[in-house]
Each structure stands twice: as C-alpha cells, then as structure tokens.
C-alpha positions in Angstrom: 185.3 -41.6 208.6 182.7 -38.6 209.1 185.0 -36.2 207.8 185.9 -38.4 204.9 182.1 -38.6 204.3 181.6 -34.8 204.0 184.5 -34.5 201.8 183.1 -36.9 199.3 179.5 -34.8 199.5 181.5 -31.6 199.0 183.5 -32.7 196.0 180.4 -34.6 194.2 178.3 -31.2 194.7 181.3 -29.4 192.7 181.3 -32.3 190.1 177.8 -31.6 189.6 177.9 -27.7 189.6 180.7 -28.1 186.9 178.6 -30.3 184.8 175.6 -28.2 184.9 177.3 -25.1 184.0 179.1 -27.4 181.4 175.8 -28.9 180.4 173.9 -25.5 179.9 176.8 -24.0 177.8 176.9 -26.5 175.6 172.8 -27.0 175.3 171.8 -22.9 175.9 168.1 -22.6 177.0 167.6 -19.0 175.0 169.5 -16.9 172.4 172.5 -15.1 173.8 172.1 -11.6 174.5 172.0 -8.7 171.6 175.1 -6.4 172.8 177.7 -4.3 171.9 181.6 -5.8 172.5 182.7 -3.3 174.8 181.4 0.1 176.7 184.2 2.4 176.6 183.4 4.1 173.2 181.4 7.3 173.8 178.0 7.3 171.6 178.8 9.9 168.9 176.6 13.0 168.6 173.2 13.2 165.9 173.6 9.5 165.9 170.5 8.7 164.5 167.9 5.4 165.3 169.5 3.0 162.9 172.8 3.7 163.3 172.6 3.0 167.2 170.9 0.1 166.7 174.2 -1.1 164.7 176.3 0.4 167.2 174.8 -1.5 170.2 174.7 -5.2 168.5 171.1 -5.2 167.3 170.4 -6.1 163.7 167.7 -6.2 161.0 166.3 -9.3 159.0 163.6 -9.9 156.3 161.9 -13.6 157.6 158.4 -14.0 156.1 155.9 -12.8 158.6 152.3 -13.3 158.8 149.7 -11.4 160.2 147.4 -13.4 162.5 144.8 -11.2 162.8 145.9 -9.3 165.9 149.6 -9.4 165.6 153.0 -10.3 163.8 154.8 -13.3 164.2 157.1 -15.2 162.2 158.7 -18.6 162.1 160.7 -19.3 165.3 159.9 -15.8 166.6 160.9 -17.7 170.6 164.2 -18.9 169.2 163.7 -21.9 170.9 162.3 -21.1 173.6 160.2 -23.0 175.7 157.3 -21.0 176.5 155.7 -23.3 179.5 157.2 -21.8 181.8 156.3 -18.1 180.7 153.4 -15.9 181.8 152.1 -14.6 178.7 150.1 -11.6 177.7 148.6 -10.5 174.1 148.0 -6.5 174.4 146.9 -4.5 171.4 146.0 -0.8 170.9 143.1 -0.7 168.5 142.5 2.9 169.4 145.4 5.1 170.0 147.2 6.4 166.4 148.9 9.6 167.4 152.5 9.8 169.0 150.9 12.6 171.2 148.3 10.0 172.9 151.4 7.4 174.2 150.9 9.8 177.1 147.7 8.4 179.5 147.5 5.6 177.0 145.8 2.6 179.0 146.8 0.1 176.7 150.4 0.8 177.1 149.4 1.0 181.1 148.7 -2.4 181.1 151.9 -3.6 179.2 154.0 -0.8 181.8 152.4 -2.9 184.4 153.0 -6.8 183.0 156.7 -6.4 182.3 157.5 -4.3 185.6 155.3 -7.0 187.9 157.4 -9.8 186.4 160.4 -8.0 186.2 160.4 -6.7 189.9 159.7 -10.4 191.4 162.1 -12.0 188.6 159.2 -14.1 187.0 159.7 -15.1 183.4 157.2 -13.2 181.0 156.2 -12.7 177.2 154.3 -10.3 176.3 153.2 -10.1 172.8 152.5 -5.8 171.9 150.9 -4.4 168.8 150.7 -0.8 167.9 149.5 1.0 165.1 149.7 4.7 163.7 148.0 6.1 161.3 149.7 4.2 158.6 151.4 1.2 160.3 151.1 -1.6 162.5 153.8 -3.2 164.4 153.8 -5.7 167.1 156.7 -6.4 169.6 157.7 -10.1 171.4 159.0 -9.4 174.6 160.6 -11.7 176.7 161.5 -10.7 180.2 163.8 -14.4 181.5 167.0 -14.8 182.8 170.2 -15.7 180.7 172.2 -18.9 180.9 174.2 -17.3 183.2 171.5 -16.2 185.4 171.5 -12.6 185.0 167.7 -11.2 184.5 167.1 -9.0 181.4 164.6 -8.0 178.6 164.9 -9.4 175.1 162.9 -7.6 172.5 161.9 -8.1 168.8 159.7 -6.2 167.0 158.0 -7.1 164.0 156.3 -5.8 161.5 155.0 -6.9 157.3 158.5 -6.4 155.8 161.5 -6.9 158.8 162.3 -8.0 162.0 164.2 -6.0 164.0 166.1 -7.8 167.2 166.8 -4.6 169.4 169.7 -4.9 171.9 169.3 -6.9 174.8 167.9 -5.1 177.9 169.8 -5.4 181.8 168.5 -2.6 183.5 164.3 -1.2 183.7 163.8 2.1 185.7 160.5 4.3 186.4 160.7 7.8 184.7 158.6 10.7 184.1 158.7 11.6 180.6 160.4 14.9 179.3 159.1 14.7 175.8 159.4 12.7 172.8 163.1 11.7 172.6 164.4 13.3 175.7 165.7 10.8 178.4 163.2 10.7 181.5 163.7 11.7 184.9 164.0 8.8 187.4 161.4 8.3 190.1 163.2 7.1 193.4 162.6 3.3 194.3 160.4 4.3 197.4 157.8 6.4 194.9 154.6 4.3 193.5 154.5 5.1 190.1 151.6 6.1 188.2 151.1 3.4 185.5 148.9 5.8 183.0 151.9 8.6 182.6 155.3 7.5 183.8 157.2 5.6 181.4 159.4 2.4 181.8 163.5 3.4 180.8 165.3 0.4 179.1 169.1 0.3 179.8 171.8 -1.9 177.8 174.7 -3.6 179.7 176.6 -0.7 179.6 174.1 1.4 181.0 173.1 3.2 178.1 169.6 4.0 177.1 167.9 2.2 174.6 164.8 3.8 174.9 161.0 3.7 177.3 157.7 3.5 176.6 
C-alpha cells in the first residue's frame, strides 16, 4: 500500500512538472532571447557595428518614442513584462559628454555596480540608463531576469528620438580592465574585487562572443 502511495506522489509531481513546462511555453513570461541560429560561423574581419548587430539576431525599429524628461521610453518598451517583481534603478549622466570620460565615470559606477549585484545573486533587475554626448542623448532599458527556461541573462534595448535598437541577448557578464576604446578587456580573475570607477563589465552572447562592456 505504501509503496503504491509513493508511486502515485511520484507520478502526480511529473504530471505537474509537464504541465508547468507545458503551461509556461504556451503563456511565455518575457520575449524570447535576441540570438544568432547557430555559433559555428567565424565573425568576418572589419565587420562593422551594424552589420554585427544583424549578424547576431538583433534588429532595428522606428516605434514613436517620447521623451519623459529624463529618459526614452516607448510603448511596451517591458514587452510584457511584469515589472513587480523587478528591482528597479533610473541612472542618468547629466555631466559626462566625452567618450574619453567613460573612464572614472561615477555614473556608469553606479549602473557597473546595480546590474553586477543582481546579476551575481541572480535577482531580477531593470535598470533604466541615459547618456548623452555632445550631440545626443540615448537611454538604455535593461533587464537582467531569467528566461522561460531558466537560464539567467541580460536583455538590452536602447532607445533613442528616432529608433529602437534590441541588441542581442546577453548570457555571460565578466569584470575586465579596459584596453581602449574598442579593444576587448582583460579579464580580472573571480577572486579579484573589482574597482567599480575603472574596470568595465564585458557582455558575452550565447556563443560566447563579445557584444561589447561598459
């Protein structure tokens, strides 16, 4: 009889796992992720900005944005999303217009800081960022969250007056010390602290290739 018992209990619990996979495929919680189809083809050499973009799954729209005073958004910029269950953060640099000055930038300390805490202990985030140069202002949604499959990542979409540009969908976020404008960083080993003013945060697809850091 007891072994009968425990057999029933194990077979309900797989009933219900099936039909909470089942259920979440059919009803997904957020968008799937932005991603190439496959990781074998090399990146080709001078590839420039846009044409990686297009390589690795991300794409460009034209939505009607609107400036809220101190940042972009658009309709349905969460795709859905519901945001209750998300720490969320509104950082903008009013100060800091030069590429030179990303270096030691406080601003961008604080936003290093907010996506790596939640990140590292697997916390859903959002963290609204807005940037300016000399002549433009853009402002990036960032959602750090797990997928419907579980797996933790970074999903990015950065917005400014006249597009919206959904980058490609982020699995991997390393410390590095910068080497330069475009050059990749140089990892800092796990057991280093690193120093939130001028080491920079490495984004990585699902293949493992660099999308970029800040």
């Amino acid at each position: 009889m007891r072994t009968w018992a425990i057999a029933c209990a194990v077979f309900i619990f797989f009933i219900a796992v099936i039909l909470r996979v089942e259920y979440r495929l059919a009803r997904p919680t957020v968008p799937p992720g932005i991603q190439r189809s496959e990781c074998l083809t090399p990146r080709p050499e001078k590839e420039s900005g846009i044409d990686q973009l297009t390589r690795l799954g991300g794409r460009i729209t034209h939505p009607r944005t609107q400036w809220t005073g101190d940042f972009y958004t658009a309709a349905d910029i969460s795709q859905g999303r519901n945001l209750n269950g998300y720490d969320k953060a509104e950082i903008r640099d009013r100060e800091h217009f030069h590429p030179w000055e990303r270096w030691g930038n406080p601003v961008l300390a604080q936003a290093r800081r907010f996506l790596w805490e939640h990140w590292s202990d697997r916390r859903r985030a959002y963290l609204i960022l807005t940037a300016s140069s000399v002549d433009h202002t853009s402002t990036s949604h960032i959602f750090v969250e797990p997928d419907d499959n579980g797996r933790w990542r970074v999903y990015s979409r950065r917005l400014d007056q006249r597009e919206l540009v959904d980058q490609p969908t982020t699995y991997s976020l390393i410390w590095v010390k910068p080497n330069g404008w475009e050059n990749p960083g140089t990892p800092i080993p796990a057991t280093q602290k690193p120093d939130l003013l001028n080491d920079e945060l490495e984004f990585r697809d699902v293949c493992g290739e660099r999308l970029g850091q800040f």
